[in-house]
KEVOFI-526202 format. One record per residue (C-alpha): x, y, z. Coordinates in steps of 0.2 Angstrom, whole numbers, plus 5000, padded with zeros to 4 digits. Example, Ala and Ser with C-alpha at 12.3 -4.5 7.8 and 13.67 -1.06 7.14 Angstrom:
<rs>
5062 4978 5039
5068 4995 5036
</rs>
This chain:
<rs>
5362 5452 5299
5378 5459 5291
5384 5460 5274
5403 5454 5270
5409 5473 5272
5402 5472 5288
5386 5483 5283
5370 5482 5289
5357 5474 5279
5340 5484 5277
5331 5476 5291
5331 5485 5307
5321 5473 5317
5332 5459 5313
5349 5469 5316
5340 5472 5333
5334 5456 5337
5352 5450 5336
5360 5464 5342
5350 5459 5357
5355 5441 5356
5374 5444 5356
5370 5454 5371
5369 5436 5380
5380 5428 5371
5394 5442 5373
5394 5438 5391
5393 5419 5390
5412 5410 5395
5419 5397 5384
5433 5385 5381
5448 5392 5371
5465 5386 5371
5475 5401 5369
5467 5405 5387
5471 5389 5396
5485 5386 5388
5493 5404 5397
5496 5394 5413
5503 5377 5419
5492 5364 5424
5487 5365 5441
5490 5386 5438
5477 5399 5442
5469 5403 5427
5472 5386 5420
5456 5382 5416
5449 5400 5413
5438 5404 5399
5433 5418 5389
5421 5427 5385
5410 5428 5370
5415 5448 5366
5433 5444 5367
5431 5432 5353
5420 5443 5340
5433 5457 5345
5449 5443 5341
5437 5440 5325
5433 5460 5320
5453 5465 5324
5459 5451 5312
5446 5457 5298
5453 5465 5284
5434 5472 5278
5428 5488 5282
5415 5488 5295
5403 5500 5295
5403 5513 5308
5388 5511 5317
5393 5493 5321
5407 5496 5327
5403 5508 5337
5385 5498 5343
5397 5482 5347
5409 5495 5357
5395 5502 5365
5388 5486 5369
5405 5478 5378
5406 5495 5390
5389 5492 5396
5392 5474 5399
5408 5479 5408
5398 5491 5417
5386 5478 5425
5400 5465 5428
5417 5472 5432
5433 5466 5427
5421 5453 5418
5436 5452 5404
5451 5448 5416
5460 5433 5414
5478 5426 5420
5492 5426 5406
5499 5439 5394
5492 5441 5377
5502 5455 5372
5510 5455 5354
5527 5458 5363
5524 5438 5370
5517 5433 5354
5498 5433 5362
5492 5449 5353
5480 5443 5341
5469 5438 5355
5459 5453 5360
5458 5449 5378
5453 5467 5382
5439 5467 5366
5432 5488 5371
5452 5490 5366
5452 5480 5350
5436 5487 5345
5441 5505 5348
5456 5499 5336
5444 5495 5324
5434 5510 5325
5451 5519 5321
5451 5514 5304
5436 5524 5300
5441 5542 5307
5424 5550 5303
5417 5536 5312
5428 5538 5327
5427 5555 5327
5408 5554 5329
5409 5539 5343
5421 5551 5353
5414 5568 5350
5413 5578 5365
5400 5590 5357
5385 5575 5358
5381 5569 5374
5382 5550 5371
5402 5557 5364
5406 5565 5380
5399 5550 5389
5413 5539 5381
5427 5551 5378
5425 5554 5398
5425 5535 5402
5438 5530 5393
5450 5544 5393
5446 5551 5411
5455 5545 5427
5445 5544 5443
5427 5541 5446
5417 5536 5432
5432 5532 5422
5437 5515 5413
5448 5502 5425
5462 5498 5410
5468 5484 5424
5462 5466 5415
5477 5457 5418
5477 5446 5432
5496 5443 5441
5499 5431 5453
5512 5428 5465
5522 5413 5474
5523 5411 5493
5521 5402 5509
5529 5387 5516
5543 5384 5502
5536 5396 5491
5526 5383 5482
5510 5392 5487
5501 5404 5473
5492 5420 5478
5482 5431 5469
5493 5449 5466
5481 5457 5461
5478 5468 5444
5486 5475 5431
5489 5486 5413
5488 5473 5398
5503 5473 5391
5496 5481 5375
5487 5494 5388
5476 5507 5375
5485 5502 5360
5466 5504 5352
5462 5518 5363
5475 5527 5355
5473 5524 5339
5455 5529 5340
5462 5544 5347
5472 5551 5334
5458 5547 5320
5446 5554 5329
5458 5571 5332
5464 5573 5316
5452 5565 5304
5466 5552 5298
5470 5534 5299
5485 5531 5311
5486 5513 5304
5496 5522 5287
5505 5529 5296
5508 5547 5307
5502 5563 5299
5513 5576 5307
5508 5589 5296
5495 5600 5299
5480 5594 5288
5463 5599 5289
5448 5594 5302
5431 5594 5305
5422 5602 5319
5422 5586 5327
5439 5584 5326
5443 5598 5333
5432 5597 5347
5439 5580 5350
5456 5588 5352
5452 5602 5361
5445 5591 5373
5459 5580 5374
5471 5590 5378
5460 5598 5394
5458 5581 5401
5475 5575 5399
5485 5591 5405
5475 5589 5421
5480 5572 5423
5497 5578 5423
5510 5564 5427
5496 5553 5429
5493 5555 5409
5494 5537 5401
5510 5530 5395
5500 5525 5381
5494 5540 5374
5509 5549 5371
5513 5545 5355
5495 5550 5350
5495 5564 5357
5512 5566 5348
5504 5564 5333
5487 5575 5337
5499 5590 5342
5507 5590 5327
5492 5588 5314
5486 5602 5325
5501 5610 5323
5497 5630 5317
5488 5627 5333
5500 5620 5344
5514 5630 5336
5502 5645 5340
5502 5643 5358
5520 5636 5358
5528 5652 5350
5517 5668 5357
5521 5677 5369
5504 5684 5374
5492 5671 5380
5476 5683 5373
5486 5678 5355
5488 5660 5358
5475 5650 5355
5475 5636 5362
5477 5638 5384
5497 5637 5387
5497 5627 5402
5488 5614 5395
5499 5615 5381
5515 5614 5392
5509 5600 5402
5503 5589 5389
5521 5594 5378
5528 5588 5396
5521 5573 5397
5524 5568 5378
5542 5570 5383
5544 5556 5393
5547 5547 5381
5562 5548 5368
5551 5542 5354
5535 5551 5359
5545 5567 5361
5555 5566 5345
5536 5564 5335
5529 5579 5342
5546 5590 5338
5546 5586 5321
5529 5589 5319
5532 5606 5327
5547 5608 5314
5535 5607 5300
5524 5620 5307
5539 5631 5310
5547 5629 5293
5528 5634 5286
5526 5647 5296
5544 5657 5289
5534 5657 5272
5517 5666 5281
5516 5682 5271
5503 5687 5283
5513 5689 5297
5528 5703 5298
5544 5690 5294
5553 5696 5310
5537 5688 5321
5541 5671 5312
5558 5669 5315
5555 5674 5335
5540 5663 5336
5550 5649 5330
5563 5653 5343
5552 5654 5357
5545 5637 5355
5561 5629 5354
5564 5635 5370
5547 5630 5376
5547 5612 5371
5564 5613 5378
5558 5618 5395
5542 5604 5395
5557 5591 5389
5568 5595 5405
5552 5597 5418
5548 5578 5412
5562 5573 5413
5569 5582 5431
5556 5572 5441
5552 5556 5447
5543 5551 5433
5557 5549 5420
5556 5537 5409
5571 5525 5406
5571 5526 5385
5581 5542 5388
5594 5531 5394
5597 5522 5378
5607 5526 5363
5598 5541 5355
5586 5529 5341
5575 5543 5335
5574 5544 5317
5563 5556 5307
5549 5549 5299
5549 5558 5283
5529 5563 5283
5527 5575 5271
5523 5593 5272
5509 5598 5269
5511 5606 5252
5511 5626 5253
5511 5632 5234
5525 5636 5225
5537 5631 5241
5531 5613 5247
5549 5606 5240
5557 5618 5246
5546 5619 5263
5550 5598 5264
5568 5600 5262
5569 5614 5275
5558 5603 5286
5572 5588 5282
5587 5599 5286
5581 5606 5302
5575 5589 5309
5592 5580 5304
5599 5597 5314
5590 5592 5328
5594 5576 5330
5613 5581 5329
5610 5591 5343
5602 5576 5355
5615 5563 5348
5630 5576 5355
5620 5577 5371
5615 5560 5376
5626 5555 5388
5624 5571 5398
5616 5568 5415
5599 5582 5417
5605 5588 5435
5599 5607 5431
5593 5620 5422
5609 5631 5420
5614 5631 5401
5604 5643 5389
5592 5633 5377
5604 5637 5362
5619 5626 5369
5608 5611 5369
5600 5616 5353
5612 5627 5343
5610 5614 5327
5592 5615 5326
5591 5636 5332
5605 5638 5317
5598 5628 5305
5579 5636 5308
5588 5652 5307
5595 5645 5287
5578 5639 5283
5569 5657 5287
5582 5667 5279
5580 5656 5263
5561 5662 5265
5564 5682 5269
5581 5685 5262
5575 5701 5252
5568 5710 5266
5581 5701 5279
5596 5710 5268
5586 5726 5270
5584 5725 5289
5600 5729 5302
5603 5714 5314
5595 5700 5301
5611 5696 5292
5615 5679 5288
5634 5681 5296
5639 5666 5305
5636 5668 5325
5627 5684 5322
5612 5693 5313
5598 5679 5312
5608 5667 5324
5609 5678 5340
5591 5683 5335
5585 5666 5334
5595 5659 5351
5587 5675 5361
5570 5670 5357
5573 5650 5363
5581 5657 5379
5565 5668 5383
5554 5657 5377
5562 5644 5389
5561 5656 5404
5541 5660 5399
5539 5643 5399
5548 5639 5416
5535 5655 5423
5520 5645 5416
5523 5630 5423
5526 5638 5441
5547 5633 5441
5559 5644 5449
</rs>
């Protein structure tokens, strides 16, 4: 039996004798309104009903208790093999999205549990860790695409036709409206030992071995997905990116792959596929300027090295933004107003400099967003300008930010002045434009 906080009491034959009850009755169908009440009478799915797992989930999502992490991860566990034996057990007609207003239902519950699990991220850490074999079982299942991976379609559609179009059809299934909102929030607590629910942590902070191992892992298996990567999963990987960020930035602004890190290409593909979207892309650059703006104050690195490094991964995330964006894959929030706004996380605090390291991370962001507000109603029909005329607010105002850092040994140093359109400028705008041709050669684009 379970406690009010969701903990197991001390008897483990009884937590198994009903762990093995709820086995039956997580299966079972019964009556709920909210799911016959999704069509009109007469409808498909008008007298559908659910399934016991898809209530305890509505029931665990809505809780405001800490569950403890071997429930959560024994229910989750339990639902996938339910799924398992009986596919697309938890389909039903209707929308139960929070966009419709049916989002407290969790009509897909391995979803809402994963949610669940996210608000423990040492718990979700251990439930996805690809080092254990029962963790690379799941991460594989639910994050892998192809054969032995999750079907996310449990959304029934139908369709009207025949003789005056008054016949209904099945059309088949499709992505819940909500597809992997629990998935991915499991996902970024699991990869950066955080709670996404307070919020995106796009700082680098520090991990466990797990959690590195669960980004590491994600970001093999979603680069070679490629444009097949989830919709859904951007923003978390956003967010994973840039709490990982001395990594990310590491491979982002070296020039010799032995040096990096992390593997380029997967970097670069998985940068290009968070770029899809305007929000997704806008999370994971300023992450990336918090690790840039830390990196200027590095004194174990030669200051020239951080100011190209920061250069050169401006030009790379430039060239992931406009291979996902060239292709037939684009996604239509580009076409809006420019709505990004910065999210304020705070830097990570480096001592002596974190105010200074958070206004410089303020300063360069609000740069950057200058620079996309000035280009939004450009068409993307080509590569021809250099990185620094889409960029030159943010290039100029990382350029500020690291002489602030190194002024005494930049004064001391021909070609580092801070002289407007020279010295640190034209050193900083050469660096994005190779950076962007490094980039272009990585990911095969002539």
């Amino acid at each position: 039996m379970l406690a009010e906080d969701g903990k197991r009491q001390t008897s483990p034959d009884f937590y198994t004798r009903w762990r093995n009850a709820l086995r039956e009755l997580g299966v079972k169908k019964y009556d709920l309104e909210v799911a016959t009440d999704q069509t009109a009478t007469g409808a498909k799915g008008h007298d559908q009903q659910v399934r016991g797992y898809q209530t305890l989930a509505t029931l665990m999502q809505q809780g405001h208790g800490g569950f403890s992490p071997q429930f959560v991860s024994d229910m989750t566990d339990d639902m996938i093999s339910a799924e398992k034996k009986g596919a697309h057990i938890w389909n039903l007609y209707g929308k139960f999205d929070r966009k419709s207003g049916g989002g407290w239902f969790a009509n897909d519950p391995v979803d809402a549990t994963l949610g669940v699990m996210s608000r423990n991220p040492t718990g979700a850490a251990h439930y996805l860790d690809p080092g254990t074999p029962a963790g690379k079982e799941r991460f594989d299942y639910l994050l892998g695409h192809g054969d032995g991976s999750r079907d996310w379609n449990v959304a029934n559609t139908t369709r009207w036709g025949g003789p005056g179009g008054n016949v209904e059809y099945d059309a088949g299934r499709v992505l819940d409206g909500d597809d992997r909102n629990g998935l991915s929030a499991a996902l970024t607590a699991a990869a950066t030992g955080t709670d996404p629910s307070r919020g995106p942590h796009l700082s680098p902070t520090s991990h466990s071995e797990a959690n590195d191992r669960v980004f590491n892992r994600a970001l093999d298996v979603l680069a070679q997905q490629g444009d097949d990567m989830p919709a859904a999963l951007r923003d978390s990987m956003a967010t994973a990116m840039s709490n990982h960020g001395h990594e990310v930035y590491g491979a982002m602004g070296r020039v010799n792959q032995h040096y990096a890190g992390l593997d380029q290409h997967q970097v670069l593909e998985v940068t290009k596929q968070v770029s899809r979207s305007e929000h997704s892309y806008g999370m994971l650059t300023e992450g990336m300027h918090h690790s840039m703006v830390a990196g200027f104050y590095d004194v174990s690195r030669n200051p020239e090295d951080t100011l190209s490094s920061a250069g050169y991964a401006v030009g790379f995330m430039e060239q992931a933004r406009y291979l996902a964006l060239k292709g037939d894959q684009h996604d239509f929030t580009w076409d809006k107003t420019w709505s990004y706004h910065t999210l304020g996380a705070p830097v990570t605090l480096i001592p002596g400099i974190g105010d200074a390291a958070q206004r410089g991370v303020d300063a360069v962001t609000t740069a950057w967003i200058m620079d996309e507000q000035h280009r939004q109603a450009e068409k993307l029909t080509g590569d021809s300008q250099a990185t620094y005329d889409h960029r030159r607010g943010e290039l100029n105002a990382l350029a500020d930010q690291w002489y602030a850092a190194n002024a005494s040994w930049a004064d001391s140093h021909p070609g580092y002045s801070a002289r407007e359109g020279d010295g640190i400028y034209k050193q900083i705008a050469g660096w994005a434009n190779d950076g962007n041709v490094s980039a272009r050669g990585l990911a095969g684009a002539q």
